[in-house]
PDB file of N, CA, C and O in Angstrom:
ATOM      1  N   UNK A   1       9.968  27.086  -8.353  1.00  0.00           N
ATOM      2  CA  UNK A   1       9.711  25.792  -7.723  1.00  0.00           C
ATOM      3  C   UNK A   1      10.844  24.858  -8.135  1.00  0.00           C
ATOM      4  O   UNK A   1      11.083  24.620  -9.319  1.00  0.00           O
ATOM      5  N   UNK A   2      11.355  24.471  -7.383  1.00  0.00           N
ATOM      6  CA  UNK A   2      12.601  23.631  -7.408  1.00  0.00           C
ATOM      7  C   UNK A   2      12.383  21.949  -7.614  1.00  0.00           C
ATOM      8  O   UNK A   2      11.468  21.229  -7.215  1.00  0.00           O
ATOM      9  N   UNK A   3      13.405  21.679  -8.275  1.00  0.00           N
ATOM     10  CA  UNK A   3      13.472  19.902  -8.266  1.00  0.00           C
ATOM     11  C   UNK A   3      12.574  19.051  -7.608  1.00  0.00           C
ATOM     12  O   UNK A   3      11.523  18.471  -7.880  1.00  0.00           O
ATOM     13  N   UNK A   4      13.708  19.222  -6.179  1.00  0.00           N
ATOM     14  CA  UNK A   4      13.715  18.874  -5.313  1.00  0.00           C
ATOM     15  C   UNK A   4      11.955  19.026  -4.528  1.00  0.00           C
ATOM     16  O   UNK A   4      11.346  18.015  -4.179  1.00  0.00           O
ATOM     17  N   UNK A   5      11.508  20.103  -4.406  1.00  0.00           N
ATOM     18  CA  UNK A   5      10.345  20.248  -3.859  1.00  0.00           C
ATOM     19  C   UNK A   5       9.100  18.850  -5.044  1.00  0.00           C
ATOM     20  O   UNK A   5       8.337  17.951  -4.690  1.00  0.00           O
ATOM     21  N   UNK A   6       9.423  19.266  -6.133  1.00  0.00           N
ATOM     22  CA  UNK A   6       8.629  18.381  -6.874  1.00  0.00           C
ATOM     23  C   UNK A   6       8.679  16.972  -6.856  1.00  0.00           C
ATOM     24  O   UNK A   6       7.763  16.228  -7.206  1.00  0.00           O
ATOM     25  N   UNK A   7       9.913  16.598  -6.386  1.00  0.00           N
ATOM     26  CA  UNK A   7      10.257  15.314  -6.350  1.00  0.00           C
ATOM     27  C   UNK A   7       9.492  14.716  -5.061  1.00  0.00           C
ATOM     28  O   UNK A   7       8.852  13.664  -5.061  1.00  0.00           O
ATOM     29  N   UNK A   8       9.689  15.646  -3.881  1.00  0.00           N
ATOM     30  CA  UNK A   8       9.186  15.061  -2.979  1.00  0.00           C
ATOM     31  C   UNK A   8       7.628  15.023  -2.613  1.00  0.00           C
ATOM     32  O   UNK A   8       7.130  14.084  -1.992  1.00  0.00           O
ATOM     33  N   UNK A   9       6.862  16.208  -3.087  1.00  0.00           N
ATOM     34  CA  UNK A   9       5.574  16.412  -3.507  1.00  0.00           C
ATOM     35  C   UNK A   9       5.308  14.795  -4.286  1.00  0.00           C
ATOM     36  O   UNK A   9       4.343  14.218  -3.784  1.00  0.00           O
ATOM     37  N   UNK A  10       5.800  14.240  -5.075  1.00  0.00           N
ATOM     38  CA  UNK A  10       5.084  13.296  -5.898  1.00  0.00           C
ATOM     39  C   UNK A  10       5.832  12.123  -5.248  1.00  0.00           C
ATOM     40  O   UNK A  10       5.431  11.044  -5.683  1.00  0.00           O
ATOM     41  N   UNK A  11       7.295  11.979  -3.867  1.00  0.00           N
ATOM     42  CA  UNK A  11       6.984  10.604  -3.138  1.00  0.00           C
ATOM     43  C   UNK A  11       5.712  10.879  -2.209  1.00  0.00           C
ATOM     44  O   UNK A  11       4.802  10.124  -1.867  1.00  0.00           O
ATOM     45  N   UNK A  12       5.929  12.038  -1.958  1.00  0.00           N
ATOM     46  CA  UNK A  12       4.459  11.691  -0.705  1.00  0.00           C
ATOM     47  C   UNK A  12       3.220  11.411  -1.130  1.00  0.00           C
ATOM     48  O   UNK A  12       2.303  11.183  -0.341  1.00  0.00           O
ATOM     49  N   UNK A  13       3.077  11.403  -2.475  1.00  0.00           N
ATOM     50  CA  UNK A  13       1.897  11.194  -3.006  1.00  0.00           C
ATOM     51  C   UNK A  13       2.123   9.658  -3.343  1.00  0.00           C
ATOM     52  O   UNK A  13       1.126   8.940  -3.263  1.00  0.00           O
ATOM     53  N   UNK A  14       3.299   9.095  -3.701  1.00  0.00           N
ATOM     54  CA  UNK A  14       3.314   7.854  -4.022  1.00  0.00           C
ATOM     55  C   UNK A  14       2.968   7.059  -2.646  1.00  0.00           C
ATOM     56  O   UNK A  14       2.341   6.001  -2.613  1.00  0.00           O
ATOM     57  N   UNK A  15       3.519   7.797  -1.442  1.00  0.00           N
ATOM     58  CA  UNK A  15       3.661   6.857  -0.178  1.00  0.00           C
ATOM     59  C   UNK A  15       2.117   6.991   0.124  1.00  0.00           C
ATOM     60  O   UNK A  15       1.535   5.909   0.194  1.00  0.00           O
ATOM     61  N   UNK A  16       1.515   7.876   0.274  1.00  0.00           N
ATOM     62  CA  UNK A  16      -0.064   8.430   0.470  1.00  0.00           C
ATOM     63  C   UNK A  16      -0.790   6.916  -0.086  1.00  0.00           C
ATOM     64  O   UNK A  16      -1.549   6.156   0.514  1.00  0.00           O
ATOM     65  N   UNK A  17      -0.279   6.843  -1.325  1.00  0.00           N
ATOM     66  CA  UNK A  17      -1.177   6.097  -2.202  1.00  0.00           C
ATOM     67  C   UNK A  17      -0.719   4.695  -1.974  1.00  0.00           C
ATOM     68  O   UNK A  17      -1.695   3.986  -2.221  1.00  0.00           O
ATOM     69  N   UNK A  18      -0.003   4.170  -1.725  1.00  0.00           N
ATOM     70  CA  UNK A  18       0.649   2.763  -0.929  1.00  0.00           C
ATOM     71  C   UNK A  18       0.108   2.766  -0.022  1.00  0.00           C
ATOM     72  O   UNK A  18      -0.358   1.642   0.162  1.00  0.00           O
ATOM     73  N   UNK A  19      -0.292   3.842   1.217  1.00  0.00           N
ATOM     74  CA  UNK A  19      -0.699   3.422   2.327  1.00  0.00           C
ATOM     75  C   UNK A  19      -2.270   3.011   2.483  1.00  0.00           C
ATOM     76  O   UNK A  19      -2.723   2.051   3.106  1.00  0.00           O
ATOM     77  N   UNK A  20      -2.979   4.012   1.742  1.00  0.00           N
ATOM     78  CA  UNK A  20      -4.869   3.316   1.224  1.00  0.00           C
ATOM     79  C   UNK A  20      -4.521   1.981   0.822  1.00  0.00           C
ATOM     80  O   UNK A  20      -4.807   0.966   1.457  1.00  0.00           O
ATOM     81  N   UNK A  21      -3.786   2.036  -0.442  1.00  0.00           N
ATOM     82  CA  UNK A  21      -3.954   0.327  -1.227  1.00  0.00           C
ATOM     83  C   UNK A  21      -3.543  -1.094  -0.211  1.00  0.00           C
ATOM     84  O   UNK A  21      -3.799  -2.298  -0.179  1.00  0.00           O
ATOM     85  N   UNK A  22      -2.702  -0.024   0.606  1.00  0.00           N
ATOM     86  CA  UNK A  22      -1.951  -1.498   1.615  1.00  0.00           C
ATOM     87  C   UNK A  22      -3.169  -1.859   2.414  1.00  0.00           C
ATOM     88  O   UNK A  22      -3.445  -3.037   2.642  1.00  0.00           O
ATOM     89  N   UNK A  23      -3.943  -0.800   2.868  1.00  0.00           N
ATOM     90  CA  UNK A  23      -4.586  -0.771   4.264  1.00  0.00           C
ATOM     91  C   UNK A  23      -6.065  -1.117   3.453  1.00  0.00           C
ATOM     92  O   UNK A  23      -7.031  -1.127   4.216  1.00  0.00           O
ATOM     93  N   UNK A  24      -6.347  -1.383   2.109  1.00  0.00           N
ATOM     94  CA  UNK A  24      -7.358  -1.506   1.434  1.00  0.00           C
ATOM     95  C   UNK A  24      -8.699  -0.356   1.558  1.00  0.00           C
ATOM     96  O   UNK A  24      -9.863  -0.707   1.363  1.00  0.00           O
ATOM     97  N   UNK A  25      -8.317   1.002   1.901  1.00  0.00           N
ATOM     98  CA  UNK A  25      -9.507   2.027   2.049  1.00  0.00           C
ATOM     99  C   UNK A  25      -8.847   2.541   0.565  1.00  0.00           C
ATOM    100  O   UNK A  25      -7.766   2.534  -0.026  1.00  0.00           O
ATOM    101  N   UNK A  26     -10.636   3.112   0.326  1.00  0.00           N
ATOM    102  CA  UNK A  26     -10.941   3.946  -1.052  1.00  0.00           C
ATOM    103  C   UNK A  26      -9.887   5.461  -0.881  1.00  0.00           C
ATOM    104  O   UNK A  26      -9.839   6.415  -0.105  1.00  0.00           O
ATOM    105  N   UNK A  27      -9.254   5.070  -1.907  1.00  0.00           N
ATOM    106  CA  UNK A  27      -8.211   6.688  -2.102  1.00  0.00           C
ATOM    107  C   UNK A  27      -9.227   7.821  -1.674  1.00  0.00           C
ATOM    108  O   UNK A  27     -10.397   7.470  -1.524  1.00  0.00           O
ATOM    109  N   UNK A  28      -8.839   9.375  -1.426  1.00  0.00           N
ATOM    110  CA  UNK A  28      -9.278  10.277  -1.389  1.00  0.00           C
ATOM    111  C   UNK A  28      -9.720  11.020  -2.526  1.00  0.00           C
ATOM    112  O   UNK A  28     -10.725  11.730  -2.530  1.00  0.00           O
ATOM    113  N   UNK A  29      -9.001  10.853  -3.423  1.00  0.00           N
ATOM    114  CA  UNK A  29      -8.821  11.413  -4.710  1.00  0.00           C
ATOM    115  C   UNK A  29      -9.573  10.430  -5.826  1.00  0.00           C
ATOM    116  O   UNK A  29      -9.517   9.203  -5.738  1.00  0.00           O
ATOM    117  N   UNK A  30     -10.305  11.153  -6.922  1.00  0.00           N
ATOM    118  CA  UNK A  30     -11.337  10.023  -7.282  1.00  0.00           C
ATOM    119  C   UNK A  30     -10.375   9.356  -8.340  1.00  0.00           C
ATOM    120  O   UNK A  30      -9.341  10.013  -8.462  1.00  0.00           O
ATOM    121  N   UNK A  31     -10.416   8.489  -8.958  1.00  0.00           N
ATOM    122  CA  UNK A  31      -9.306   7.843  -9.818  1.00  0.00           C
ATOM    123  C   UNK A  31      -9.700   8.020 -11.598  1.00  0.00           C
ATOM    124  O   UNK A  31      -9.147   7.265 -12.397  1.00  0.00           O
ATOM    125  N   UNK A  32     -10.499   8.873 -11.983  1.00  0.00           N
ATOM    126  CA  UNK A  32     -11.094   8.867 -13.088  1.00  0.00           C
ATOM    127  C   UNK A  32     -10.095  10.412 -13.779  1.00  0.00           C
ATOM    128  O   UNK A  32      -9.199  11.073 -13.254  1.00  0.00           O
ATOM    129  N   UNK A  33     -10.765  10.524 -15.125  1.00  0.00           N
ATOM    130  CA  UNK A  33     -10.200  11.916 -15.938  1.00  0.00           C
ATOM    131  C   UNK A  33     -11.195  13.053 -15.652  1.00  0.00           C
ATOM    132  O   UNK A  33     -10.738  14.130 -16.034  1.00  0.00           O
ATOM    133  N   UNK A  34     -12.437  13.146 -15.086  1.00  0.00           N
ATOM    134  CA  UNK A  34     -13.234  14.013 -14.952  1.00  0.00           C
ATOM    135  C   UNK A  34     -12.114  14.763 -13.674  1.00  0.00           C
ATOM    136  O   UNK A  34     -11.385  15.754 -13.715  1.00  0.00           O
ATOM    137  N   UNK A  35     -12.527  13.339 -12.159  1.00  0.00           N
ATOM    138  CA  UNK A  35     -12.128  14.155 -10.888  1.00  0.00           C
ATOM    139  C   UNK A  35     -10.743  14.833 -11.083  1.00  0.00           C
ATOM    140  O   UNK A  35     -10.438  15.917 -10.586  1.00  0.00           O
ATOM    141  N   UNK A  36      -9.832  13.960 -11.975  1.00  0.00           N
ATOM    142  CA  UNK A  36      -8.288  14.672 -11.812  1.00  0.00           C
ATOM    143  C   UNK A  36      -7.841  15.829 -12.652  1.00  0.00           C
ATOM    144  O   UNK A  36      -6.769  16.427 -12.564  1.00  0.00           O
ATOM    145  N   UNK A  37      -9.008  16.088 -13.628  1.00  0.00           N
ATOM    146  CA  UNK A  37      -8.805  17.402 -13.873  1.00  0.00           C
ATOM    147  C   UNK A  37      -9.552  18.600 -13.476  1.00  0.00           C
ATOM    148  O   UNK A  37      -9.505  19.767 -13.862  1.00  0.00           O
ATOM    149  N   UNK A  38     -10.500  17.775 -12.293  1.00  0.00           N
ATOM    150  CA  UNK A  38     -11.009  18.998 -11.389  1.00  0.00           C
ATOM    151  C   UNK A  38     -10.014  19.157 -10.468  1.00  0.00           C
ATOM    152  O   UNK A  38      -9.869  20.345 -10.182  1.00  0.00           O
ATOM    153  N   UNK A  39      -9.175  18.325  -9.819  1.00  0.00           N
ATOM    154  CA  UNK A  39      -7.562  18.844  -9.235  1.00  0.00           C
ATOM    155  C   UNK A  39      -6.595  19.687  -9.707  1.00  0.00           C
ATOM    156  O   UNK A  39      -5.898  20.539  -9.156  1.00  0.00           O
ATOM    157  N   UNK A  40      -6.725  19.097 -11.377  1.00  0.00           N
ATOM    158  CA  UNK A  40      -5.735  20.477 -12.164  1.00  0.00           C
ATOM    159  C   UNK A  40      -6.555  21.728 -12.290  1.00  0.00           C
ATOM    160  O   UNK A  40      -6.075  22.839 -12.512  1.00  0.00           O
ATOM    161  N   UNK A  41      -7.579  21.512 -12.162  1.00  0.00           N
ATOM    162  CA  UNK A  41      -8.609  23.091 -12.416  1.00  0.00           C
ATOM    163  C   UNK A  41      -8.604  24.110 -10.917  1.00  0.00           C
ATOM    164  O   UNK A  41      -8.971  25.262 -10.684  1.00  0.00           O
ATOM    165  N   UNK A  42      -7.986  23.009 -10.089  1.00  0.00           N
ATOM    166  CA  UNK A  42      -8.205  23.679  -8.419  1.00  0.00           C
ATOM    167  C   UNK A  42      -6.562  24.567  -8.572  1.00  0.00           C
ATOM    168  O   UNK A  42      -6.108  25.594  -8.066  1.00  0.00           O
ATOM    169  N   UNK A  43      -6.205  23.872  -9.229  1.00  0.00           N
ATOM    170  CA  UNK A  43      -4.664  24.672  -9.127  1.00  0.00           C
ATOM    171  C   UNK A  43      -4.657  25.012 -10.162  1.00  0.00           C
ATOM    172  O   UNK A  43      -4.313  23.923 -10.619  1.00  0.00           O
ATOM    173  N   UNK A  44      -4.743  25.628 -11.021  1.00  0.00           N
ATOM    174  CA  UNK A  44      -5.026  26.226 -12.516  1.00  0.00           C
ATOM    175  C   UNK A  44      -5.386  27.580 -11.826  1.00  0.00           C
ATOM    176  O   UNK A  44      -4.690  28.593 -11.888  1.00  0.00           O
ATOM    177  N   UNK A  45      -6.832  27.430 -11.014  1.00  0.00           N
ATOM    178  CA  UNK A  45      -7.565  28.752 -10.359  1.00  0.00           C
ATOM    179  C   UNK A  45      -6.793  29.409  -9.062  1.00  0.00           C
ATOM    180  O   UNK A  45      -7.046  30.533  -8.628  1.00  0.00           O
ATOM    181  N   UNK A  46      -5.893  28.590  -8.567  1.00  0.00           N
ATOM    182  CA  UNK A  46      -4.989  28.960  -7.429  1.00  0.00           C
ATOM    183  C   UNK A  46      -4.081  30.403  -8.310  1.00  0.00           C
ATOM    184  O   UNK A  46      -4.055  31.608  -8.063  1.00  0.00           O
ATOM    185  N   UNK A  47      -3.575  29.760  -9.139  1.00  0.00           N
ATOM    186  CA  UNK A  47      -1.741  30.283  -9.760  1.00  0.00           C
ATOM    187  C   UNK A  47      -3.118  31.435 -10.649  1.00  0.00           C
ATOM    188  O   UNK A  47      -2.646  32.534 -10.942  1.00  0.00           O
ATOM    189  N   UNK A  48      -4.108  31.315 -10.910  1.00  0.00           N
ATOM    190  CA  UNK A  48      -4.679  32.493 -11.963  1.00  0.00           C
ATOM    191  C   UNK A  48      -4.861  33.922 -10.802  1.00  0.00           C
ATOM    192  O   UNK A  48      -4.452  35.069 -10.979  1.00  0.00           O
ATOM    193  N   UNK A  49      -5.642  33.342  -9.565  1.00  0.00           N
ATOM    194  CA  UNK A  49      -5.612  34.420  -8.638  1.00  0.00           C
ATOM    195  C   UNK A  49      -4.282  34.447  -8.027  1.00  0.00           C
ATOM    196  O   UNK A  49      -4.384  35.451  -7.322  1.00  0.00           O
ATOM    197  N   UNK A  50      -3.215  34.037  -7.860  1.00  0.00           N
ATOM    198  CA  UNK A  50      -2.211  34.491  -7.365  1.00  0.00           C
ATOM    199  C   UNK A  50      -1.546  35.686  -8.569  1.00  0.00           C
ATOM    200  O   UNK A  50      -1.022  36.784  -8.378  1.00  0.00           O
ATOM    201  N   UNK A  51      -1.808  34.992  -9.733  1.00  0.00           N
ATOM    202  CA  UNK A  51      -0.780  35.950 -10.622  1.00  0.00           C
ATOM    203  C   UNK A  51      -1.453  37.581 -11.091  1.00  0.00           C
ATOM    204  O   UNK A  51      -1.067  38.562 -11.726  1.00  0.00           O
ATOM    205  N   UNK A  52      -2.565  37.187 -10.407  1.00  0.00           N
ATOM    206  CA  UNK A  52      -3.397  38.511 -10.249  1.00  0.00           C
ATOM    207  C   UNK A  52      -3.422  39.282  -8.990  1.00  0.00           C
ATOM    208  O   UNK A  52      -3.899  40.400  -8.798  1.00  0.00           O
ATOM    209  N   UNK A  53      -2.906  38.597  -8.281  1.00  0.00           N
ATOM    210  CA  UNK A  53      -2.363  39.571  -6.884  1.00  0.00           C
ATOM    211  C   UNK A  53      -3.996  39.657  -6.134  1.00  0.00           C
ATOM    212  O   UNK A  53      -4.393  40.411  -5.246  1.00  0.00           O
ATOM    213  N   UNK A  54      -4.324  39.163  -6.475  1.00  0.00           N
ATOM    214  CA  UNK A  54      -5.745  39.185  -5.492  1.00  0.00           C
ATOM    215  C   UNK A  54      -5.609  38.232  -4.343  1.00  0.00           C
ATOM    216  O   UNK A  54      -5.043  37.142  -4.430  1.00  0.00           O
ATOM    217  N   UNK A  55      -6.302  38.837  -2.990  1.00  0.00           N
ATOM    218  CA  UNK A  55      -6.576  37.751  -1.778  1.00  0.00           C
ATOM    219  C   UNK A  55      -7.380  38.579  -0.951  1.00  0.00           C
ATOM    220  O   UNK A  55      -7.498  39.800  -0.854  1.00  0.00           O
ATOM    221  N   UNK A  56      -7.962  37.504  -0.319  1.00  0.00           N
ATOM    222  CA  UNK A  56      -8.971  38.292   1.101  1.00  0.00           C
ATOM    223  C   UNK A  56      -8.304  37.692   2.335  1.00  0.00           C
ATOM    224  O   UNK A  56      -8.246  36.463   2.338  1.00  0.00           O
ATOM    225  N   UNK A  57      -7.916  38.179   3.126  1.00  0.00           N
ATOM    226  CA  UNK A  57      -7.044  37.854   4.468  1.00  0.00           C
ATOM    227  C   UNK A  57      -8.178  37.656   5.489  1.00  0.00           C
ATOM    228  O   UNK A  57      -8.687  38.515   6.210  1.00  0.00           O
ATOM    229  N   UNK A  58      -8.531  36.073   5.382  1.00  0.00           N
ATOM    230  CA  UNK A  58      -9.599  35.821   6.189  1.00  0.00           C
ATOM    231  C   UNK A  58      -9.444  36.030   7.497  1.00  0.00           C
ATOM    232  O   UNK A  58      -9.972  36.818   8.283  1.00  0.00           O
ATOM    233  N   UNK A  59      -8.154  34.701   7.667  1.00  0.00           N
ATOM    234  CA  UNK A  59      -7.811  34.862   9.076  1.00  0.00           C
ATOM    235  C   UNK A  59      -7.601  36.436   9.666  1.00  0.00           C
ATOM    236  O   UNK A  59      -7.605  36.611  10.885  1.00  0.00           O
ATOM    237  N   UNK A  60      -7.473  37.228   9.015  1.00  0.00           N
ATOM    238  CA  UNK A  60      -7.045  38.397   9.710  1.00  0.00           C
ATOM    239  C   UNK A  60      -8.622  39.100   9.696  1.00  0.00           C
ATOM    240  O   UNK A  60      -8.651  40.269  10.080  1.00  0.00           O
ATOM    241  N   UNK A  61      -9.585  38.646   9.394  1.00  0.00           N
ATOM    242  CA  UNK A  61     -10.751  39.326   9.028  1.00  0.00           C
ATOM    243  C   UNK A  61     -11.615  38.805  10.464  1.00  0.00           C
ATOM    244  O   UNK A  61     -12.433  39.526  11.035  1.00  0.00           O
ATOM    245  N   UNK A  62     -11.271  37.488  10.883  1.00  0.00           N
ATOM    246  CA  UNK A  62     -11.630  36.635  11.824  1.00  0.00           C
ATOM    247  C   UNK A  62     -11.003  37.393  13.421  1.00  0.00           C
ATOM    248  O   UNK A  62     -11.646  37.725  14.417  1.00  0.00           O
ATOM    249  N   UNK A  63      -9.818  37.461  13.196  1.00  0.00           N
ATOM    250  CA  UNK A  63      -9.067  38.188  14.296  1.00  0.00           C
ATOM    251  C   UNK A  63      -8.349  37.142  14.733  1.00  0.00           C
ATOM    252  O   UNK A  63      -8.773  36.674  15.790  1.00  0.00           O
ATOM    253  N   UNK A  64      -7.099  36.446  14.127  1.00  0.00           N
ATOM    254  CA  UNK A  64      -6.216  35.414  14.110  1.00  0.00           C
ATOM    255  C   UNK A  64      -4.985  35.982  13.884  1.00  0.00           C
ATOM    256  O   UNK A  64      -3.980  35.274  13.818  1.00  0.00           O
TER     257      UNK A  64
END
């Protein structure tokens, strides 16, 4: 994962988050330490089954 990808991953999150506060709607994301480390736990469990080579090929199970 490169710089560059990270850099821009965290403006779009900055611009994301300017655009609720400008427009005054409740973020998506809850703003506390519980919800944001149920975000790091969603990707924690992503990279654990990837590095285990496991997947179920839904769409292809669907006929996509």
């Amino acid at each position: 994962m490169g710089f560059k990808l990270i850099a821009l991953g965290l403006l779009t999150g900055l611009l994301t988050g300017a655009f609720f506060a400008l427009f005054d709607v409740p973020i998506p994301a809850p703003p506390e330490l519980p919800g944001l480390m149920g975000i790091v736990g969603i990707y924690l469990g992503y990279k654990a089954v990837e590095a285990a080579d496991l997947s179920v090929p839904v769409l292809d199970s669907l006929g996509f």
